[in-house]
C-alpha positions as CSV (number, residue, x, y, z in Angstrom):
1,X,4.7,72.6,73.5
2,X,3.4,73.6,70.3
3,X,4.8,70.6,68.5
4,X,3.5,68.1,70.7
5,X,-0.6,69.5,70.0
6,X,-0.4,68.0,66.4
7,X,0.9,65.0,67.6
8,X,-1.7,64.7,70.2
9,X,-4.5,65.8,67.9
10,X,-3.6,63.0,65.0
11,X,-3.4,60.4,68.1
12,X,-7.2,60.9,68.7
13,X,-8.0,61.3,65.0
14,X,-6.0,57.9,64.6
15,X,-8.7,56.1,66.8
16,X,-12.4,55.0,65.4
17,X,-12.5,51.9,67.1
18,X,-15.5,53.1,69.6
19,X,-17.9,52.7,66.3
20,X,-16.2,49.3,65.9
21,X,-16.5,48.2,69.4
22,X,-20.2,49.0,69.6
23,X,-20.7,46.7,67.1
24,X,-18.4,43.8,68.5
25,X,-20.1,44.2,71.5
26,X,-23.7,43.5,69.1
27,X,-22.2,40.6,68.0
28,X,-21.3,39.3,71.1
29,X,-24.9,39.9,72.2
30,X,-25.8,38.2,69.2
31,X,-23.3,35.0,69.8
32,X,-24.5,34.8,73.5
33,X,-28.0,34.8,72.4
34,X,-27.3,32.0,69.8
35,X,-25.9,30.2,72.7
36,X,-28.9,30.5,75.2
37,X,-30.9,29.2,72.5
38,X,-29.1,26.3,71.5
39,X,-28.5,27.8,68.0
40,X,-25.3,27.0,69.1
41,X,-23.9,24.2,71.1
42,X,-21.4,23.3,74.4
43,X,-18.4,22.6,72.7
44,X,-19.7,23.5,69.2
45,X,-16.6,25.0,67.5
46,X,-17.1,29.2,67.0
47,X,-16.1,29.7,62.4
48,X,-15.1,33.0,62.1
49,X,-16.0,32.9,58.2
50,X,-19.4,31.3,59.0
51,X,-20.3,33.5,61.2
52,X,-19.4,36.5,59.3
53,X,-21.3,35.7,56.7
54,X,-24.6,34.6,58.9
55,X,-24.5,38.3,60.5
56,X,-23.1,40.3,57.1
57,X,-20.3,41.7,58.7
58,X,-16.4,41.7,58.4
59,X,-14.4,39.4,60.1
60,X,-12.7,42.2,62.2
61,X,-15.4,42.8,64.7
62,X,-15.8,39.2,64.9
63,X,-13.0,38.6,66.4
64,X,-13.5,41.3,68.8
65,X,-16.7,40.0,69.6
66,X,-15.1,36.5,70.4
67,X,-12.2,37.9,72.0
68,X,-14.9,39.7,74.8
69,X,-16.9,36.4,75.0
70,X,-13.7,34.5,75.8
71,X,-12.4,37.2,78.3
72,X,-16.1,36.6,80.0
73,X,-15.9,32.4,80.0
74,X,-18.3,32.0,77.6
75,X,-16.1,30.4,75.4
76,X,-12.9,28.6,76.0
77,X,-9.7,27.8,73.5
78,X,-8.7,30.7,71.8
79,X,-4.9,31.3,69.7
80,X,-4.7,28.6,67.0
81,X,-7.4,26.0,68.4
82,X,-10.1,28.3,67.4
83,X,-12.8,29.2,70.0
84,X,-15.3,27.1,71.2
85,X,-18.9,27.6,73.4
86,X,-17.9,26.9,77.0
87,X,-19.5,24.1,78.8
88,X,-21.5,26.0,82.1
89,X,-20.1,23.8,84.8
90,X,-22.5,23.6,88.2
91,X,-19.5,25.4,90.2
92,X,-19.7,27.9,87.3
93,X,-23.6,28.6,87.3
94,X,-23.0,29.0,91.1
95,X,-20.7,31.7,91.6
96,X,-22.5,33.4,88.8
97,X,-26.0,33.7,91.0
98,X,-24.2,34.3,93.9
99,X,-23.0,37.3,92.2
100,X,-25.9,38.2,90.5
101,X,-28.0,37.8,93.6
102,X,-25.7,40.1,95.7
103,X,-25.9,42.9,92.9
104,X,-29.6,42.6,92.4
105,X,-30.4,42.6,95.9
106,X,-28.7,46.5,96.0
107,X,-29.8,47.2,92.4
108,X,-34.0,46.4,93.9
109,X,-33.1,48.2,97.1
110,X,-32.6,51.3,95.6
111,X,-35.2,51.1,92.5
112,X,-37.7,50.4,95.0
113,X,-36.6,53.5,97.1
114,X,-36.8,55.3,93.4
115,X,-40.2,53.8,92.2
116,X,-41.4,54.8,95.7
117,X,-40.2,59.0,95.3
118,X,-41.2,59.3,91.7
119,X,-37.9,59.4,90.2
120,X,-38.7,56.3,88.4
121,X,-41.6,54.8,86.7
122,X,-42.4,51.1,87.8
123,X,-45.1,50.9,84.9
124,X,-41.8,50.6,82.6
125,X,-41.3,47.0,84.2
126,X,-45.2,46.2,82.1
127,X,-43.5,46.7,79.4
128,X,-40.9,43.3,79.8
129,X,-44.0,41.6,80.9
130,X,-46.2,42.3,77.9
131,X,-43.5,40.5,75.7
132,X,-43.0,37.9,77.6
133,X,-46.7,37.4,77.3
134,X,-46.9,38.4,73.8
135,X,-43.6,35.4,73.1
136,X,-45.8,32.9,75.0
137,X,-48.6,33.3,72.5
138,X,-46.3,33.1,69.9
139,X,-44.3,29.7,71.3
140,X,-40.8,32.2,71.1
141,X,-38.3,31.2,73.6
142,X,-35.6,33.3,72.2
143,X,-38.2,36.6,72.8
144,X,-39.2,35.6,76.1
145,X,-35.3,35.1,77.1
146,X,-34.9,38.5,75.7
147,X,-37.8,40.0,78.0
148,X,-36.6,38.1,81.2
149,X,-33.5,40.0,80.8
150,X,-35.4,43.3,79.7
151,X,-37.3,42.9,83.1
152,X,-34.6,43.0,85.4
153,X,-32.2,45.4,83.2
154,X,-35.2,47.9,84.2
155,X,-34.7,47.2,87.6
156,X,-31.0,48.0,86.7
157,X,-31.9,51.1,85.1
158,X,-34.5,52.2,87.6
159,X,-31.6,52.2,90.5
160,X,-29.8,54.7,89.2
161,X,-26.9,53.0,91.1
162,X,-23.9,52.9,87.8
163,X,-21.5,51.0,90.3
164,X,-23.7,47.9,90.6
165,X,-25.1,48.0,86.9
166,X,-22.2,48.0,85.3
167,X,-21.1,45.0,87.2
168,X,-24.6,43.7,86.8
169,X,-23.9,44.0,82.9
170,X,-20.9,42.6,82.9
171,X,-22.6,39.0,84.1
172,X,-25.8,39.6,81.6
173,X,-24.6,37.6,79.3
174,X,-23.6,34.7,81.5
175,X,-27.5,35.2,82.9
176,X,-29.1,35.0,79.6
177,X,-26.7,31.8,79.0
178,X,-27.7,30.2,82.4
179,X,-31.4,30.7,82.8
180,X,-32.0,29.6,79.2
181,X,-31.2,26.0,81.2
182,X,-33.7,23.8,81.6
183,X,-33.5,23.5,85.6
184,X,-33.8,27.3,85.9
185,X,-36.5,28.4,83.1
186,X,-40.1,26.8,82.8
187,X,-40.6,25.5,79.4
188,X,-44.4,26.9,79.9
189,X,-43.8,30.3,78.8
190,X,-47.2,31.6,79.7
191,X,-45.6,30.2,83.5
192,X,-42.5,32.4,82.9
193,X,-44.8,35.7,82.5
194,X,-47.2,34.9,85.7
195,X,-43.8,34.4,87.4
196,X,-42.5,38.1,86.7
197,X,-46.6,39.1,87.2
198,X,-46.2,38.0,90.8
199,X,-42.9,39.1,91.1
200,X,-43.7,42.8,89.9
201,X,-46.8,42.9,92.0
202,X,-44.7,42.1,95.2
203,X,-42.0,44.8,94.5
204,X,-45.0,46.9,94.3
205,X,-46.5,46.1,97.9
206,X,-42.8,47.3,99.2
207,X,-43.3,50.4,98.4
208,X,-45.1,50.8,102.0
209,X,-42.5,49.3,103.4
210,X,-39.4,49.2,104.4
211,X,-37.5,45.8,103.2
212,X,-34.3,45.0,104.9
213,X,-31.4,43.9,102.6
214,X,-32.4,40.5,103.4
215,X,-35.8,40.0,102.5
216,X,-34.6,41.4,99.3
217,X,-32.1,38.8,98.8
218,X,-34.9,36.5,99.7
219,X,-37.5,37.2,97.1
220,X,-35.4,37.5,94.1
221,X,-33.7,34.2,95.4
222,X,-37.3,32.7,95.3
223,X,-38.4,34.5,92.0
224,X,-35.0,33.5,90.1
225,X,-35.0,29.8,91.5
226,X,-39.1,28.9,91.3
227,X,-38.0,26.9,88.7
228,X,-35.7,24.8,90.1
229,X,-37.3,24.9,93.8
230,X,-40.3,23.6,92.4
231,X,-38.6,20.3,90.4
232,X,-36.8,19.7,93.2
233,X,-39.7,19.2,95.1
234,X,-41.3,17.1,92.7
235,X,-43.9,19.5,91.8
């Protein structure tokens, strides 16, 4: 027994990856952002070199970066081709709100039921809105995609329910990627924070109420798809 604690002691010393990973998992953030944005393209071809040198880092947690992304589906190739950004098929962007409408629907359920004991603060979901306001006035699309996540990551956090958000943080990326389309995000900005404004205010009024699971589902379907309701009905 005593020769095996060494062993088992160098094992952990032998493994810094976690400080590596966090970092991967930046750049991944980063990449996915690039991608929302149009920094970078469907089909535009991923440089590991290039990119390296755009962020200042090593090549190493670059390639664990892509390696995540391509695990995920937001890029496609991999091995010798290279990796490349993933066209977001309409069968692709489906599943993905059906998912993310199924968790969010629990994840609100129980933020609400937190917001409404005191175990949370529902002021902290003011704080998204402001900079979504404050990226209107300053014509910043890549901010205001940032704060739109922000928004409902605080609904995340405010749930307290780990299950849920960590499969709800598993898709973020996919999310940020998909509502950075034009059918699903208003190109008015200023529109994008009065949206989350009247979505806030009616999470609020629930807190005197007792919303079933599908009225939930309802009103985030209507808050995440006012944009594309609305051009579909011409208006």
């Amino acid at each position: 027994m005593n020769s095996a604690a060494p062993k088992f002691e160098a094992s952990i010393e032998a493994f810094p990856q976690p400080k590596r990973l966090l970092l991967a998992e930046s750049i991944a953030d980063s990449v996915a952002e690039a991608i929302a944005t149009r920094l970078l393209s469907p089909g535009e071809r991923i440089v590991e070199t290039s990119l390296a040198d755009k962020l200042g880092v090593s090549r190493v947690p670059i390639r664990e970066a892509l390696k995540v992304l391509h695990a995920q589906g937001i890029l496609s190739g991999g091995g010798h081709r290279g990796y490349r950004v993933a066209s977001f098929e309409p069968a692709t962007i489906e599943k993905v709100m059906e998912v993310r409408l199924m968790l969010e629907t629990f994840l609100l359920r129980d933020a609400i039921a937190n917001w409404r004991s005191g175990a949370e603060d529902p002021a902290e979901l003011n704080n998204a809105i402001e900079q979504m306001r404050m990226s209107a006035k300053a014509g910043d699309a890549r901010a205001s995609l940032r704060a739109d996540l922000e928004f409902h990551r605080t609904i995340c956090r405010a749930s307290r329910n780990e299950i849920a958000a960590t499969l709800w943080n598993a898709i973020a990326r996919h999310v940020l990627v998909i509502f950075s389309l034009e059918p699903y995000r208003d190109k008015d900005l200023s529109k994008v924070a009065r949206q989350h404004e009247a979505f806030r205010d009616w999470v609020l009024s629930q807190f005197n109420a007792e919303p079933t699971l599908d009225e939930l589902r309802t009103a985030l379907e209507d808050h995440l798809l006012l944009v594309a309701r609305t051009r579909r009905r011409g208006g």
